[in-house]
MIGU-855218 format. One line per field, with one value per residue (C-alpha): y, z, x; residue number from 1. Coordinates in steps of 0.05 Angstrom, whole numbers, always signed. Last residue first. Layout:
MIGU-855218
yy	c(Y, ...)
zz	c(Z, ...)
xx	c(X, ...)
n	c(NUM, ...)
end
This chain:
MIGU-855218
yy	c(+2053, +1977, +1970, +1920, +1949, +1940, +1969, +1921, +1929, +1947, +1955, +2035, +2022, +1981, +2017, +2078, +2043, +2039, +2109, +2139, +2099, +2118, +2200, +2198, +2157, +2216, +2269, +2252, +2221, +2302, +2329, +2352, +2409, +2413, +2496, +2462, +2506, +2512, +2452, +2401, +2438, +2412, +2353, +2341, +2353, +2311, +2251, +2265, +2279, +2202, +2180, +2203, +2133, +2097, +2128, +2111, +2047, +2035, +2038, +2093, +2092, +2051, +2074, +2152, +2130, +2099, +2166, +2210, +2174, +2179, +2253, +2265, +2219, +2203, +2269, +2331, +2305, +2273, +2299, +2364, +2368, +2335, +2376, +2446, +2423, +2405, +2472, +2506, +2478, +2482, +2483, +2455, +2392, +2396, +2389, +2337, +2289, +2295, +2223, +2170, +2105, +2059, +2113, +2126, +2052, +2044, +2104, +2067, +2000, +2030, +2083, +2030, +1995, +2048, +2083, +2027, +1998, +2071, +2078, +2008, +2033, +2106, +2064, +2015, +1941, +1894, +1839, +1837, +1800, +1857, +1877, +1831, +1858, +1932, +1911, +1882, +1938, +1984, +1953, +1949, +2024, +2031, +1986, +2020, +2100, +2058, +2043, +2102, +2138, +2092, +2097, +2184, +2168, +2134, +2182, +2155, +2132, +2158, +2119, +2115, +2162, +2105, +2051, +2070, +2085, +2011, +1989, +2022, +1991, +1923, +1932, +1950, +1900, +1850, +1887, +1889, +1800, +1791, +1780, +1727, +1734, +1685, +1716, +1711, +1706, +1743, +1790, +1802, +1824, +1876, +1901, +1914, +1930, +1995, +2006, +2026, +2094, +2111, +2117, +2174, +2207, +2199, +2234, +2297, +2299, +2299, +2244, +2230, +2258, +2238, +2164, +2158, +2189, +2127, +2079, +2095, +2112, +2039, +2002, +2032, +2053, +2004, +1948, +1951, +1957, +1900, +1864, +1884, +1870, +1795, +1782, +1808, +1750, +1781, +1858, +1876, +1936, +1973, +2013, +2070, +2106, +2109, +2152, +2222, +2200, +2141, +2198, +2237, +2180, +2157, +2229, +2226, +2162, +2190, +2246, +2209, +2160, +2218, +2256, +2333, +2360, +2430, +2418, +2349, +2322, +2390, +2412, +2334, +2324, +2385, +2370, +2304, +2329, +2377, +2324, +2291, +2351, +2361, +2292, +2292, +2366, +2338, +2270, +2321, +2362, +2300, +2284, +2353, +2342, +2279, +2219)
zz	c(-2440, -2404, -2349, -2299, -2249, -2175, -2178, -2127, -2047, -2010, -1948, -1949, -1998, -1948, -1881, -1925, -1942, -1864, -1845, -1907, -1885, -1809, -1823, -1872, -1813, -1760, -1812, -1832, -1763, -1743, -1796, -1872, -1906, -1986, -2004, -2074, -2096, -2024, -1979, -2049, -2065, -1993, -1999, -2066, -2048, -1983, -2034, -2079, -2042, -2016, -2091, -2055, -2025, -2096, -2119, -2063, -2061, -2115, -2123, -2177, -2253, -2279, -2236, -2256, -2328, -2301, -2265, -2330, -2375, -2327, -2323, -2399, -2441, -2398, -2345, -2388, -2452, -2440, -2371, -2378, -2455, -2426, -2369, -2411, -2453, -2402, -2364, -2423, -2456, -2396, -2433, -2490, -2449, -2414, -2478, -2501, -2439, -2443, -2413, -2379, -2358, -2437, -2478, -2420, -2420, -2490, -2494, -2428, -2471, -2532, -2509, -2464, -2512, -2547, -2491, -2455, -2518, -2528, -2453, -2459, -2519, -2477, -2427, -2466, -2462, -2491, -2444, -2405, -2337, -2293, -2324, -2294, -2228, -2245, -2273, -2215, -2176, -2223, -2219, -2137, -2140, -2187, -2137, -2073, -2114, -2129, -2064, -2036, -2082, -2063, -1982, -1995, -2023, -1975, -1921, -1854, -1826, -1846, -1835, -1892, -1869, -1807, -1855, -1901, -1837, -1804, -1877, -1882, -1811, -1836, -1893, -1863, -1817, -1867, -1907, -1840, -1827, -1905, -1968, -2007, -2072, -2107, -2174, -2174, -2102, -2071, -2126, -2107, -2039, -2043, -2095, -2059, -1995, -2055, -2076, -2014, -2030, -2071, -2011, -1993, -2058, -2068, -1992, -2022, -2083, -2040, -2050, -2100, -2167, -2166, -2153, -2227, -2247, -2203, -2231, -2310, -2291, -2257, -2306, -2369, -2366, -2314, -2320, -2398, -2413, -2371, -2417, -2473, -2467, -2433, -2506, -2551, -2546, -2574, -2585, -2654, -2677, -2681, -2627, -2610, -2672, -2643, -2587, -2597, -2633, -2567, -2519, -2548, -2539, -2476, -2451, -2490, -2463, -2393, -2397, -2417, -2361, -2310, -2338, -2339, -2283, -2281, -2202, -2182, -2253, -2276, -2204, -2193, -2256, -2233, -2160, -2186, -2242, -2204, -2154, -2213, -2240, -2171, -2157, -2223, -2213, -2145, -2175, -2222, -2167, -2144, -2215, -2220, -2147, -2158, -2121)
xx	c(+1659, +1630, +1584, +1583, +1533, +1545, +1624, +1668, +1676, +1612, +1610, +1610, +1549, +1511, +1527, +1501, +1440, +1410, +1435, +1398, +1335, +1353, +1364, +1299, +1263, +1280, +1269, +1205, +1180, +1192, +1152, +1152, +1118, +1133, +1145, +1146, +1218, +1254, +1224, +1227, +1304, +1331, +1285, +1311, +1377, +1385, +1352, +1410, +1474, +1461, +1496, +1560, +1562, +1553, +1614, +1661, +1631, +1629, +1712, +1732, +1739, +1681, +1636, +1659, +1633, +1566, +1554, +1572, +1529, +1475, +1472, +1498, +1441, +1381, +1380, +1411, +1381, +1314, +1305, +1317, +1284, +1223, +1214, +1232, +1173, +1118, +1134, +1127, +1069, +1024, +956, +974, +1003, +936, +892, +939, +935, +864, +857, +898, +886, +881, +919, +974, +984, +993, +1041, +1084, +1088, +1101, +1155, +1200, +1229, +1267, +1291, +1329, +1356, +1394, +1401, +1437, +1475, +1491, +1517, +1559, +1529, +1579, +1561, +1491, +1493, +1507, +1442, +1397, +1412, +1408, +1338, +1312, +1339, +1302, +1234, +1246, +1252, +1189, +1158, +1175, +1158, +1081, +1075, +1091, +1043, +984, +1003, +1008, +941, +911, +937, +889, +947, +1014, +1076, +1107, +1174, +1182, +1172, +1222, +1268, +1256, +1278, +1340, +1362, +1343, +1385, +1436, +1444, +1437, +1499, +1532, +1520, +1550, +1500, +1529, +1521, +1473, +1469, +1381, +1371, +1433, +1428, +1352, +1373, +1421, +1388, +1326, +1383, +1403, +1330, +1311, +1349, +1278, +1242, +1281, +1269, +1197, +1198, +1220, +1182, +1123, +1071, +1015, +1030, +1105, +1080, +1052, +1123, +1163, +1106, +1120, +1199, +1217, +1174, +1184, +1257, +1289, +1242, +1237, +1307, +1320, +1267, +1295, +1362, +1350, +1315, +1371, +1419, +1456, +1458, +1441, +1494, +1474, +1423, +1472, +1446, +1376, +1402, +1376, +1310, +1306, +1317, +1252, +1202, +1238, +1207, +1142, +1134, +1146, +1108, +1046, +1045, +1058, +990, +1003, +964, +1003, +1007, +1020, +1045, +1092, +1117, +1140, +1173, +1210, +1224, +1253, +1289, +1317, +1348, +1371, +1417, +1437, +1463, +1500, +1519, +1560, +1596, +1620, +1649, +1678, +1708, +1737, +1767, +1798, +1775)
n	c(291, 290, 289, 288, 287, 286, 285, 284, 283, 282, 281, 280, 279, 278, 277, 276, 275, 274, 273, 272, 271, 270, 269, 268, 267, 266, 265, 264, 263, 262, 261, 260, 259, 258, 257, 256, 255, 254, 253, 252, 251, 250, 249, 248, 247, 246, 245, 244, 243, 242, 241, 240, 239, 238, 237, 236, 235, 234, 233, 232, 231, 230, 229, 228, 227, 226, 225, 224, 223, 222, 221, 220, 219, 218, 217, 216, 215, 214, 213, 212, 211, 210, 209, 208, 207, 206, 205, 204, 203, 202, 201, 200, 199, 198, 197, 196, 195, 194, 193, 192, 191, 190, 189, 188, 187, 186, 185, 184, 183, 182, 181, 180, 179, 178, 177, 176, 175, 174, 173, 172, 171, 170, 169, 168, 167, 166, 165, 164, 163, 162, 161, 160, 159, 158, 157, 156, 155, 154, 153, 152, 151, 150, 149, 148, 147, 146, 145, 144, 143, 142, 141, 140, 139, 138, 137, 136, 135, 134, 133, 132, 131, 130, 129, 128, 127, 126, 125, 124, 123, 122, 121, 120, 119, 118, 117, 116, 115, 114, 113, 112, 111, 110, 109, 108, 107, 106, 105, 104, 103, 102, 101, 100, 99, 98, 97, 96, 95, 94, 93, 92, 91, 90, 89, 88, 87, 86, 85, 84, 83, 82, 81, 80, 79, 78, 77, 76, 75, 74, 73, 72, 71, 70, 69, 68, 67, 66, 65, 64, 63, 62, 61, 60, 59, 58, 57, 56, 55, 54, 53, 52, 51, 50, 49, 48, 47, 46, 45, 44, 43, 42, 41, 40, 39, 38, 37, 36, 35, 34, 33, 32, 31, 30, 29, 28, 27, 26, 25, 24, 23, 22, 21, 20, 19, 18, 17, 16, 15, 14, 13, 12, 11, 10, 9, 8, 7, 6, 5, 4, 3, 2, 1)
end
């Protein structure tokens, strides 16, 4: 990998690291509802994208509903989770998305999954539960629930989208955006209140958020990653991914002043352990993703 592109590799990790600590300063502490901030985030990506909607993709139904598990459903219960556990260990237990992945391409695509990709998964796993393991912590149990199944909503929706031809990144962050305000506005208006009163309240925070991760995040963060897919093996690419959960604990432990224990540290190393022996297995790019 050339050095430019490995330094870009680097801000990519960085800039969602950030994110993470961000979104997480602006639900746990200013109290602004996760539902809401995430419509009002697609809201914002879908002006900036809207021309990347034409022409009609066909058919359109599969591109909505991947759209909807990796913008609706992977960010409405990944921000929900942000106001219950650490940014930090939302992170890890976001890497368990790689053996989800793993798995639900050998069920859907069936792709053989090889005796080290089973290995690694089962060594990723014994580290999620390691980090989970909190009795008596209902809420750290809700919010690590909810991180699992926004993980699992995006693996699903990495695996449907392999199958989705003439998708450009910004065109499938386009679609992405788009269908995903409705459902997550509804939802915000049926289990969420005074979510203006405590925008107004912390109108900074809740502005810079949604400009970060609308702009910086949706359109040049994941543009960039799907564009450096294209041009080097996954699992070079996929491997340097790992930057970002040692980030956001680094920046979690430096920004939030987040505690963390020895079971953290010892299932973080296994869990990162676990999907590493994945992605270093791994021989062709996991999203097919045209420029």
């Amino acid at each position: 990998m050339r050095p430019l592109d490995f330094l870009s590799m680097v801000g990519i990790c960085l800039i969602w690291a950030i994110n993470a600590v961000l979104s997480r300063y602006v639900i746990a502490v200013a109290g602004v509802p996760p539902i809401f901030l995430s419509s009002s985030r697609f809201l914002l990506a879908a002006l900036v994208l809207w021309p990347f909607l034409r022409p009609l993709p066909r058919p359109l139904t599969p591109v909505v509903a991947t759209g909807l598990l990796m913008g609706a459903g992977h960010f409405g219960l990944l921000l929900s989770g942000y106001g219950l556990i650490s940014a930090a260990l939302a992170a890890i237990l976001l890497q368990i998305g790689v053996p989800m992945t793993a798995i639900l391409s050998a069920l859907i695509l069936k792709e053989r999954i090889s005796l080290r990709r089973i290995i690694g998964i089962a060594i990723a796993l014994a580290g999620t539960i390691v980090v989970l393991w909190r009795p008596g912590e209902v809420s750290a149990g809700l919010g690590a629930s909810l991180v699992l199944l926004a993980a699992a909503s995006l693996a699903l929706g990495s695996v449907l989208l392999k199958g989705l031809v003439g998708m450009t990144p910004l065109r499938m962050q386009a679609w992405t955006a788009t269908t995903s305000v409705l459902p997550l506005a509804f939802a915000s208006t049926l289990l969420e209140q005074g979510q203006f009163a405590k925008v107004s309240a912390h109108g900074v925070a809740f502005g810079g958020l949604l400009l970060f991760s609308a702009l910086i995040v949706t359109v040049i963060s994941h543009t960039a990653y799907y564009r450096l897919l294209k041009s080097y093996d996954a699992s070079v690419v996929s491997a340097l991914t790992l930057m970002f959960p040692l980030m956001t604990v680094a920046l979690g432990i430096l920004v939030l002043e987040e505690q963390t224990t020895y079971s953290f540290w010892i299932g973080t190393a296994l869990a990162i352990f676990g999907v590493a022996v994945i992605l270093f297995h791994q021989k062709k790019a996991p999203l097919a993703v045209g420029v």
